[in-house]
C-alpha positions in Angstrom: 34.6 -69.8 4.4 35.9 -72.1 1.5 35.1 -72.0 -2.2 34.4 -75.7 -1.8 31.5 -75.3 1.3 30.1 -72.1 -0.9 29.5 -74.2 -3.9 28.1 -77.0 -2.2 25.7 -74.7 0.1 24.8 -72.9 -3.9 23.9 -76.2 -4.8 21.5 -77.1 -2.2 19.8 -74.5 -2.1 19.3 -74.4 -6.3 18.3 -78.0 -6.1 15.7 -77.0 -2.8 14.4 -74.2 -5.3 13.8 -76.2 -8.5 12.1 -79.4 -6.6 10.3 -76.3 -4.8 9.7 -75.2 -8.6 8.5 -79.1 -9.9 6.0 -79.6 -7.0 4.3 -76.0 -7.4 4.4 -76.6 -11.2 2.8 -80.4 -10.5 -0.2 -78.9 -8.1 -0.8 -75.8 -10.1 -1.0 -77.9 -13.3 -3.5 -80.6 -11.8 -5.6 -77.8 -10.6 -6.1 -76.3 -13.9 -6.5 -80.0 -15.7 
């Protein structure tokens, strides 16, 4: 496996995890409100 396909599969899944993050953040926040 290449550096390159590594870093881009790293990526992903960190940008899957923080809009994962956003929309949790989002619901949990307007069930509180």
């Amino acid at each position: 496996m290449s550096t390159a396909s590594l870093l881009e599969n790293l990526s992903t899944l960190l940008y899957c995890y923080l809009w994962h993050a956003f929309l949790v953040l989002a619901f949990g926040l307007q069930c509180l409100a």
